[in-house]
C-alpha positions as CSV (number, residue, x, y, z in Angstrom):
1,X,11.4,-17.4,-16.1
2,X,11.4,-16.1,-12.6
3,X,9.2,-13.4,-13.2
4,X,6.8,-15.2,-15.7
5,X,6.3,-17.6,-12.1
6,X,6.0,-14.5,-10.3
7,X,3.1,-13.2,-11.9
8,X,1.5,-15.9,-12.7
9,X,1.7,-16.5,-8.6
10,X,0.2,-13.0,-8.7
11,X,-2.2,-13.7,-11.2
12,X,-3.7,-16.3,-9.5
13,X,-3.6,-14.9,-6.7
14,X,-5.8,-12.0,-8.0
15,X,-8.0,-14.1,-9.5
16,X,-8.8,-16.1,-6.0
17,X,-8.9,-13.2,-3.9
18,X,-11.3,-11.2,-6.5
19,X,-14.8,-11.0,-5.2
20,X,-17.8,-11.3,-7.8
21,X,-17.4,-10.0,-11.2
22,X,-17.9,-6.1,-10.9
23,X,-17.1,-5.7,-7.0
24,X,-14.0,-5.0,-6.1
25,X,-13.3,-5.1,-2.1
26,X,-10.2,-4.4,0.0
27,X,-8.5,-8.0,-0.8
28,X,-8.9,-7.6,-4.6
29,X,-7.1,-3.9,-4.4
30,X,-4.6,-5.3,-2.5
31,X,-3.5,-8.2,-4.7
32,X,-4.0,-5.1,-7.3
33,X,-1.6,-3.2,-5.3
34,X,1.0,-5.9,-4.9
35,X,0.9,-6.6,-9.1
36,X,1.2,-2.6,-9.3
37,X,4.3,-2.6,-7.2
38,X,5.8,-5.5,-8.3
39,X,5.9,-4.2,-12.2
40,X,6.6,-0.9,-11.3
41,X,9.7,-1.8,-9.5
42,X,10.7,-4.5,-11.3
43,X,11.3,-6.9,-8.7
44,X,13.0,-10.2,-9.1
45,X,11.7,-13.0,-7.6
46,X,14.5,-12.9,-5.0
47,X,14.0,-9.2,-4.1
48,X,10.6,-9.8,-4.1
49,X,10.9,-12.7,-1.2
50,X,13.2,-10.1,0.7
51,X,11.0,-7.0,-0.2
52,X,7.1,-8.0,0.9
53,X,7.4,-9.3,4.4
54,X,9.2,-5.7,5.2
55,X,6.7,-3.8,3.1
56,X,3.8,-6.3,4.9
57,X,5.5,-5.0,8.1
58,X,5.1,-1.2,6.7
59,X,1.6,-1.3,6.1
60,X,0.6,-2.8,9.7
61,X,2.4,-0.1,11.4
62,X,0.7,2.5,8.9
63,X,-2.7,1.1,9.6
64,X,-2.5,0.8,13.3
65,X,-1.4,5.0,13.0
66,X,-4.4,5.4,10.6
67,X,-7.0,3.3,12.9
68,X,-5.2,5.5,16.0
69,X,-6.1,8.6,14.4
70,X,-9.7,7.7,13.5
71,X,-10.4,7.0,16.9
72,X,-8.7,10.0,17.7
73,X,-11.1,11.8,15.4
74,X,-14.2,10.1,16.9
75,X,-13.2,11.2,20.0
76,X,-13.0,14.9,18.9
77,X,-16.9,14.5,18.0
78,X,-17.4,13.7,21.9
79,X,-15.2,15.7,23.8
80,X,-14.4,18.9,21.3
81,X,-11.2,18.4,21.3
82,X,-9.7,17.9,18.1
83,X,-7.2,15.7,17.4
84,X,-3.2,16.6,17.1
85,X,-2.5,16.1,13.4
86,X,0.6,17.2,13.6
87,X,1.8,14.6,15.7
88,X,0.1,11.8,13.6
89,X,2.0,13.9,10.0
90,X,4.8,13.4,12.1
91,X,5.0,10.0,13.3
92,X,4.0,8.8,9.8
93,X,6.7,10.3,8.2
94,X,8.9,8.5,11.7
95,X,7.6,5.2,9.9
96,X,8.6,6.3,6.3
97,X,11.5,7.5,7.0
98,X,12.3,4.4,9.3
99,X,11.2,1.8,6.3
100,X,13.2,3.4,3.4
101,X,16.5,2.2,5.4
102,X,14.9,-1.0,5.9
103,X,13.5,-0.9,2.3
104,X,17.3,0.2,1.2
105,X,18.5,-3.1,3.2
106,X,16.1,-5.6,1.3
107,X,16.5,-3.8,-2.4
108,X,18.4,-1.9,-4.6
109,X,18.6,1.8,-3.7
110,X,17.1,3.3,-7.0
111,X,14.1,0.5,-6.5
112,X,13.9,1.5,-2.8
113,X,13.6,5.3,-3.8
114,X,10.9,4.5,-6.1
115,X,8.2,2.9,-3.7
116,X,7.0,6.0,-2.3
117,X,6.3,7.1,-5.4
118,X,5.0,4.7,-7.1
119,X,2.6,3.8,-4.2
120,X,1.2,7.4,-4.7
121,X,1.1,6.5,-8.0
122,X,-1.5,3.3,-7.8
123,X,-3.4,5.5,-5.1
124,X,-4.4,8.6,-7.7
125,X,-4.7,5.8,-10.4
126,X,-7.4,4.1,-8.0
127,X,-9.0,7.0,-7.0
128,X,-9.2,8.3,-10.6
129,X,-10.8,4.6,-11.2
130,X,-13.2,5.2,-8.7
131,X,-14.5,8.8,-10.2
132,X,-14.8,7.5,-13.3
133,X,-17.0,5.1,-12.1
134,X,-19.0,7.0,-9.8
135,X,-19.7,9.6,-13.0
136,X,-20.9,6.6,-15.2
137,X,-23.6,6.0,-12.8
């Protein structure tokens, strides 16, 4: 029962967040994202409540490195000066490495194990989405 409420909160959510029919933007892959995750890992309704603000927490901190790094980038155009990659490979894998104990705190270790690959997992399913799109244009 728990997870039929779940994903029907899910669901709904999806549907309210989904732009017009045929456009998908950032907030409708997200709630895609968070449905992908959720099924993958099987996540009660109590892990769940314990599991998103974390993984919420995750993503900020993963988005402020990628924004930092685009800037980074943009700079290189003006100054010729490219940017150390290295040192953003490395402090990403800081923030992974830091988030599976956290993720291992809030979850079961075999579901905590799993994230990393399954968020690869909705990624080259997305991006395969996306191709097949762009070739039936």
């Amino acid at each position: 029962m728990n997870k039929l409420l779940l994903f029907g909160l899910i669901y709904i959510s999806v549907s309210f967040a989904s732009p017009a029919k045929g456009q998908h933007g950032p907030r409708h892959i997200e709630a895609l994202k968070i449905e992908f995750i959720t099924q993958k890992l099987d996540l009660s309704s109590e892990e769940a409540e314990k599991f998103w603000p974390v993984y919420n927490n995750y993503q900020r901190e993963l988005n402020t490195l990628f924004r930092e790094r685009r800037q980074a980038r943009l700079q290189q155009r003006e100054t010729g000066t490219p940017p150390d990659e290295l040192k953003f490979e490395s402090r990403m894998l800081d923030i992974k490495k830091r988030y599976k104990k956290e993720f291992q705190e809030v979850l079961p270790p075999q579901k905590a194990d799993m994230l990393y690959p399954v968020e690869r997992e909705f990624r080259e399913r997305l991006i395969n989405q996306l191709r097949e799109r762009g070739r039936g244009r």
